[in-house]
Structures are given as C-alpha cells and as structure tokens.
C-alpha positions in Angstrom: 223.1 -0.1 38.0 221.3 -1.9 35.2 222.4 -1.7 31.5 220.1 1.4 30.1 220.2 -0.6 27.2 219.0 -3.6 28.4 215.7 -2.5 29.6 216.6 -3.7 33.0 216.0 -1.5 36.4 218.2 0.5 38.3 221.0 -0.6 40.2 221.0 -4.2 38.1 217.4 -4.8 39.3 216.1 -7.4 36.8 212.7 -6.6 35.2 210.0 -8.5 36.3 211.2 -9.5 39.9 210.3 -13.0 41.0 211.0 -15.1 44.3 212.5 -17.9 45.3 210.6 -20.2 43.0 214.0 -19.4 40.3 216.3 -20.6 43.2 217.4 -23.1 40.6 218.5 -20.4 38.3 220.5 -18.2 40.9 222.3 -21.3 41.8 223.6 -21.8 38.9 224.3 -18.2 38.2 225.6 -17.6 41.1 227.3 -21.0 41.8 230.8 -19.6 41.1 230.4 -17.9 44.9 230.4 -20.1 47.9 227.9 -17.9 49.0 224.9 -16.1 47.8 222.4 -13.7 49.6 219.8 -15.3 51.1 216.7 -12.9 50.2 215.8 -13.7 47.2 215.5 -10.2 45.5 219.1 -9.7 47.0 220.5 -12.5 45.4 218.2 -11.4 41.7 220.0 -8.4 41.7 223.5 -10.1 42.1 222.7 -12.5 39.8 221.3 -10.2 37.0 224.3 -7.9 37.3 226.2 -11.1 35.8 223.4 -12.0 33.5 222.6 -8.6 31.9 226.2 -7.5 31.2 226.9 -7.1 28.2 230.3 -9.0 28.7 229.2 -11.5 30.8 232.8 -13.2 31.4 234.2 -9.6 32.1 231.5 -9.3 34.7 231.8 -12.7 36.3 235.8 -12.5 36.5 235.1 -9.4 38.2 232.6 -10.8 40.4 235.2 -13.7 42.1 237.7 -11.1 41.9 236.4 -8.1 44.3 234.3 -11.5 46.5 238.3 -12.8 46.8 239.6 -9.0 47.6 237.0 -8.1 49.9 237.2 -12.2 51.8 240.9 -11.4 52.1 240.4 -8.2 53.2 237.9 -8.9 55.9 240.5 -11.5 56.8 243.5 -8.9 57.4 242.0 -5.9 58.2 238.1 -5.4 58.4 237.1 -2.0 59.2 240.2 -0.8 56.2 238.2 -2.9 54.1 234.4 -2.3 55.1 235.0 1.5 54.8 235.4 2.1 51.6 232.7 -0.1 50.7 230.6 1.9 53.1 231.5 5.2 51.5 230.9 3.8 48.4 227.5 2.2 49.3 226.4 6.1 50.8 226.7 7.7 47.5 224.6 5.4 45.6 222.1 8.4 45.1 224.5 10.4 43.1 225.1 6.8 41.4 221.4 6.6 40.7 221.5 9.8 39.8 224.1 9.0 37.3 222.3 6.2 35.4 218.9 8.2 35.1 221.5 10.4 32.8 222.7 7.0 31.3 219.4 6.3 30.3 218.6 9.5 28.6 221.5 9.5 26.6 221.0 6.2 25.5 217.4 7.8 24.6 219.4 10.1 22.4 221.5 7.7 20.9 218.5 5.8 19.1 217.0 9.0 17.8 220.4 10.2 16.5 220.8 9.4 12.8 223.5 10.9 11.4 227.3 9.5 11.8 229.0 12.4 13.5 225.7 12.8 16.2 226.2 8.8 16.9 230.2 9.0 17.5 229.6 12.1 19.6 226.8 10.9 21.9 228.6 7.7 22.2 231.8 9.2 23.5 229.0 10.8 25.9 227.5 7.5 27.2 231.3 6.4 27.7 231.9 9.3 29.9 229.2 8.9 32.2 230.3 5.6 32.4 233.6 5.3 33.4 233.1 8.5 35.2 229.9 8.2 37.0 230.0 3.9 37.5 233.2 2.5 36.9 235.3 5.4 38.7 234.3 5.3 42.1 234.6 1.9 42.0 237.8 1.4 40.8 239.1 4.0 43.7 237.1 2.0 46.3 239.4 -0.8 45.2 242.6 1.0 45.6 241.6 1.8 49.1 240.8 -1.7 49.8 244.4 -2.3 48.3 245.5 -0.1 51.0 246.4 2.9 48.8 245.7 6.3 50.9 243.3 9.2 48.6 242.6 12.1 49.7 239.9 12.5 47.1 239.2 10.3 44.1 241.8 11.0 41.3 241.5 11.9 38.0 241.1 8.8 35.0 244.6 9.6 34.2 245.7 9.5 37.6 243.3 6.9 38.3 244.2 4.3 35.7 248.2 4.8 36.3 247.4 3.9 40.2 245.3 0.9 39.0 248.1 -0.7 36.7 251.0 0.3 39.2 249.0 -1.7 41.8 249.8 -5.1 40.2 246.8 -6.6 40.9 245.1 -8.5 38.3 241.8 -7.0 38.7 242.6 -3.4 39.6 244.3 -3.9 36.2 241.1 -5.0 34.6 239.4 -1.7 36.4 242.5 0.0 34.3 241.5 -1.7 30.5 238.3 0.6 29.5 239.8 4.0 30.5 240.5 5.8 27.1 242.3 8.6 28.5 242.1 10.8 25.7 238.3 10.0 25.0 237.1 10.6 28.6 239.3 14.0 28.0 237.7 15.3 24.7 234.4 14.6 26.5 235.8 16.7 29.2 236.9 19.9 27.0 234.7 19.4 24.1 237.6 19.2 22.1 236.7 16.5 19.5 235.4 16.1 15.6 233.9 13.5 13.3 236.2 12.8 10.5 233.9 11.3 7.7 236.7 10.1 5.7 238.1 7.9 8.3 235.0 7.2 10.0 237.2 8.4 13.6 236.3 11.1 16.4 239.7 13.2 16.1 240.7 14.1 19.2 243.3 16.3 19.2 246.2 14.4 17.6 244.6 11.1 18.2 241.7 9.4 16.6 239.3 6.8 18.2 236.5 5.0 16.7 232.9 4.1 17.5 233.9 0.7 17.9 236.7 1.4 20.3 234.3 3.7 22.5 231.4 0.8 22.3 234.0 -1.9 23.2 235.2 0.1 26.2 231.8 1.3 27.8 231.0 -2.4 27.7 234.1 -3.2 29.4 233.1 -0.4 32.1 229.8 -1.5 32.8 230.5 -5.5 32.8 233.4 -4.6 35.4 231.0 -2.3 37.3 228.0 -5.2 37.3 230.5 -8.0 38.4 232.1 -5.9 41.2 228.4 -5.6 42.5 227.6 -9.0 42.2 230.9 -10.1 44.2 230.5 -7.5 46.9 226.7 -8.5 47.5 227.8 -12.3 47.8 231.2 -11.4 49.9 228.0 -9.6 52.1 226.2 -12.9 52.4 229.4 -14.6 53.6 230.5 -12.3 56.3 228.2 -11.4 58.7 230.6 -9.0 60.2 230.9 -6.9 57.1 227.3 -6.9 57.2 227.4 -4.9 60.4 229.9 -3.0 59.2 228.2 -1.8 56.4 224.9 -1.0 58.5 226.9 0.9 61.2 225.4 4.4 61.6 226.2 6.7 58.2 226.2 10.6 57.9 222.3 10.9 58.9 220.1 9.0 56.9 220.3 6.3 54.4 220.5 7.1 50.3 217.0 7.4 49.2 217.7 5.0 46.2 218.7 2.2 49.1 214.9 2.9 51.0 213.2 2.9 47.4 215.1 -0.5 46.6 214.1 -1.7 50.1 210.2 -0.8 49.1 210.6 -2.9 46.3 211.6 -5.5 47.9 209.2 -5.8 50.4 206.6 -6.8 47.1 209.0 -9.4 45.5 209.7 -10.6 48.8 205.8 -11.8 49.0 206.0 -13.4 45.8 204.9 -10.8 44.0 206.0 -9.8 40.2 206.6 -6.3 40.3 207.3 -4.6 36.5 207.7 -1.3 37.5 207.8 0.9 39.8 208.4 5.2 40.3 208.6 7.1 43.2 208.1 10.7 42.5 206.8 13.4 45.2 206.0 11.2 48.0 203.8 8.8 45.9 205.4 5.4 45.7 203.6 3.5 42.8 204.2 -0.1 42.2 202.7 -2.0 39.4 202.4 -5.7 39.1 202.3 -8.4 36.8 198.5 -9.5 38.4 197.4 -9.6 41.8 195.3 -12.8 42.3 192.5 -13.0 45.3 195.4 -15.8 47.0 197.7 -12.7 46.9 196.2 -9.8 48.6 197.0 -10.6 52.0 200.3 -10.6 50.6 200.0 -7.3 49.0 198.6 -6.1 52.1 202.1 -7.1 54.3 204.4 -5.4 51.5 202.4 -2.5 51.2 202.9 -2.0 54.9 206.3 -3.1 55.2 207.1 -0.6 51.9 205.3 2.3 53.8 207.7 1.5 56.9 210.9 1.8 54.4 210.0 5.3 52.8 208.9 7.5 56.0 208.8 10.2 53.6 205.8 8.3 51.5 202.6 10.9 51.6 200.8 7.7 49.0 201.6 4.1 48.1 199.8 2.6 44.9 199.6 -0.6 43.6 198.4 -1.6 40.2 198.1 -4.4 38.2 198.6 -5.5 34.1 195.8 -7.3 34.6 193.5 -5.4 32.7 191.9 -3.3 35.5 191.6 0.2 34.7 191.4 1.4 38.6 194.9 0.7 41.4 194.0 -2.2 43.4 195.0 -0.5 46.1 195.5 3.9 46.7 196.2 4.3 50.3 197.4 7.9 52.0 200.1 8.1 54.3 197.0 8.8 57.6 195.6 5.1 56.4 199.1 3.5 56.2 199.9 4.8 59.8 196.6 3.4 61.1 196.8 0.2 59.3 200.2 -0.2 60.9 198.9 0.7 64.4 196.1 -2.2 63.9 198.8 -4.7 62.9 200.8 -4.1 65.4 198.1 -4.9 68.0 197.2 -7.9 66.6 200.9 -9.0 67.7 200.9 -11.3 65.5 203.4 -11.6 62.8 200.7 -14.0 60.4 200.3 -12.3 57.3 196.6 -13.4 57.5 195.7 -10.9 59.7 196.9 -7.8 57.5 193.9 -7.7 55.2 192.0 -6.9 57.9 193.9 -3.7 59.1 192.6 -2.7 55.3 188.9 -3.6 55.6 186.5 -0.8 54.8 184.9 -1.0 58.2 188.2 -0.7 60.5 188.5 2.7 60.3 187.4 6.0 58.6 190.3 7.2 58.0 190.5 4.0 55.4 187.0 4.5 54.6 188.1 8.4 53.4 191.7 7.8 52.1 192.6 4.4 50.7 190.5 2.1 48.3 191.1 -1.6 47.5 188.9 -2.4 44.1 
C-alpha cells in the first residue's frame, strides 16, 4: 500500500505508470537486490515502495532484510517459508480495504484545524497503521522465523515476540509500536493537554511528533518488506509457484484489479487512474495516440480476461476529449475475445480488428471507439 499522503496508488502503485523505457531508474533503485521483477509494472511497484516512503533508508533496510530472510528461508525450508507469505498475500483485500480507510483519515487530518482534533486523528492514522499494515506483516515474519501462532497476537504481545526473536529486523518490525498509543486508540481512553502540547493517555503522555515519527516508521518498514518480498519472488521461481498454488477459492479482488492495470502499463501505456466500482472497470490515460490503439485494444482484452466479474471496461484519456475512447460491455468483450482467438495469432496487430464497427453487432450496439 501506497503512502495516502503521497498521492501515490494503492498497494505502492506509483502514479502515472510507465514501462520499461525507466529501466534505467529501477536499476538503480532497485540495484541493492540481485534480482528484480521482470515485468515492468512489477518491478514499478517494488521500486516505488522504496521511493515513496517516507523513510526511505528505513524502507530499503527493510527491503534486503525480509529478500535475505525469505532467500534463507527458501534455502532451509520452502513451503514453512512460502506459506505465510501466501496467507499474507490472500488477505490483501482486507489490506486494501485498510488503506481506503488510511486515505480518508488522512482526508480528515487536512481539514482538522484545531490542536486537540489533529493529535487525536493522528493517533487514528497510527492505528490503522500498525494495525491494519505493519501488523500482519510483522507476524508473517515470526512465522517465517519459525515461531508457531495460532492467530496473530496482540501489539503488546506482538512487539515482545518481535524483540525476543533477536533478529535484527523483526526488531526493526518492533521500533514503531507505541503500546500505549495503539491502546488509547483501542479504548478511547485519551485527552489533549494544551499546556503540554501531549495526548495524556492514561498516566503516560505522547506527542504528535512521537505518533508522526512512528506511523512513518510503520509504513517505511511495511513498503520495504514489499519491495524485498516482490524481488525475493523474481529470484526464486519456486516461491513463485508456491505462491500461485491453488488458495481458498478465488484470488483477492484487489490482486485481479492490480492485474487489470497492468495489462495497460504493460503496452506502454500511462495509466493515471483507475476505479473499479460495480462491474465497470474505468481506466484513464495520460493520451492515447493513433500508434497506440492496437495496444489499447490488447490490454483492454487482456484486462477484461483478469476481472471475469467486469459487466464494462472504459478507457479515457487527459487528452482533451470529452467522450471515452473506448466503452465496451461485457457481450462485446466476450466476442472480441472469441475473434482474437481465431485469428491464432498472438500479433497485437490483429486486435483492432476484433473492435471494428463492422465485425459484429453486438460491437456495433454495445461498445464505441471515438
């Protein structure tokens, strides 16, 4: 997940995407892995999860350190180290879910103007993070340690684990949980003291400061622990499989809706934003030249394979056009699939014509290109 306050996507999805033509830049970002992902939006996410944390070192030292854990795990025992990871990658919705709430309170935290509304919503935004981002993390690592949970403990529990562990970077997991913040956030059991300019908690005080330096903490160790564990992907194929081994029905929405994505900045395209919201996946780009559209084309298709659920996919462009460049319904995207497949041909010259007005009248009633 992206820093809400960075203006960045979901998930540490850099806004705009680009391609491989910034393979310069991921190497160098990147160059402190012996591997990196090979798809280029793959290794853009891994890259701005270093790039757009707000403690960049934090992040990177936590990026070797889980790509060293998770090598030497692989190495000793591989399923006891793919399954947490596994588990961890299958509740990504609730994850997205998670930052969506992220985002609002950050939302909330620039409209606030008085001190005591500021201190309080802050100590919110440092709940959801430790709680929501850097919690289920730092248990995954315990497991990959070889610690036994029955469930996911507690932040008190959790951060006495973390430091008893001895590992270096299970004790860096251990540094931004304020106990007795996340537990005033828990019980409501917190006030501003003007005098002091402190949230009294109880007996204890903690400052805004304290609670800013500490969600920044979270989120860098949460962004480098993604960036490691999507290069320690690249480098073992057989955690690869691992990780894709059947789950518990069907893959987290978030992961297909990341895959759509993909399929545009895969083509080259510069996707700004996207929203998928009641079966309508809408993508808008940077600009779609004439050069591009048979690339378009491929991604929409591709895109409309990842998200079966789709009834719509739209495209639009900051390009000044006031219409989508492209509106096609689910009954055109199953028939322009059909035609591409009996082309058998895998050129991406051939797509546009699977969207030509006069292949089909199902395309004719349902989708438009302008």
């Amino acid at each position: 997940m992206a820093d809400p306050r960075s203006g960045q996507g979901p998930h540490g999805i850099p806004r705009p995407y680009c391609s491989d033509e910034h393979g310069e830049v991921l190497d160098v970002v990147l160059g402190v892995f012996p591997v990196r992902p090979e798809h280029p939006f793959d290794a853009i996410r891994a890259a701005g999860a270093l790039v757009n944390a707000p403690r960049q070192l934090n992040a990177v030292k936590a990026a070797v350190g889980v790509y060293r854990l998770v090598e030497q795990g692989m190495a000793v025992d591989p399923v006891g180290t793919a399954t947490p990871l596994r588990e961890l990658m299958w509740r990504v919705d609730r994850s997205a879910a998670n930052s969506r709430s992220m985002n609002l309170t950050v939302r909330t935290l620039r409209e606030v103007r008085t001190e005591d509304e500021q201190a309080m919503v802050a100590l919110d935004f440092y709940r959801k993070t430790v709680e929501g981002q850097l919690r289920p993390w730092a248990a995954t690592l315990l497991r990959i340690r070889g610690r036994q949970l029955v469930r996911t403990p507690e932040l008190g529990a959790l951060r006495e684990q973390l430091l008893n562990d001895g590992h270096p970077l299970l004790a860096s997991a251990a540094a931004p949980i304020l106990r007795v913040a996340r537990n005033a956030a828990a019980h409501e059991d917190y006030a501003w003291d003007d005098a002091n300019q402190r949230l009294t908690i109880g007996d204890s005080t903690v400052t805004r400061e304290e609670l800013r330096t500490a969600t920044d903490q979270a989120y860098s160790f949460m962004s480098g622990a993604e960036s490691g564990w999507a290069c320690a992907r690249a480098a073992s194929p057989k955690l690869g499989r691992l990780l894709d081994s059947p789950g518990p029905g069907t893959s987290p929405r978030i992961l297909d809706v990341h895959r759509a994505v993909a399929a545009f900045g895969g083509f080259g395209l510069q996707v700004m934003g996207y929203r998928y919201e009641h079966g309508e996946f809408v993508v808008e780009l940077a600009v779609l030249p004439a050069d591009r559209v048979p690339n378009c084309c491929e991604a929409i298709l591709m895109a409309s394979k990842h998200l079966a659920d789709a009834v719509r996919v739209t495209v639009t462009a900051r390009d000044g056009r006031q219409a989508p460049v492209f509106d096609v319904d689910r009954s055109v995207l199953d028939v322009a699939w059909t035609a591409r497949k009996s082309t058998n041909d895998l050129s991406i010259g051939l797509t546009p014509s699977t969207f030509r007005r006069d292949r089909s009248t199902a395309i004719l009633g349902s989708g438009s290109l302008t």
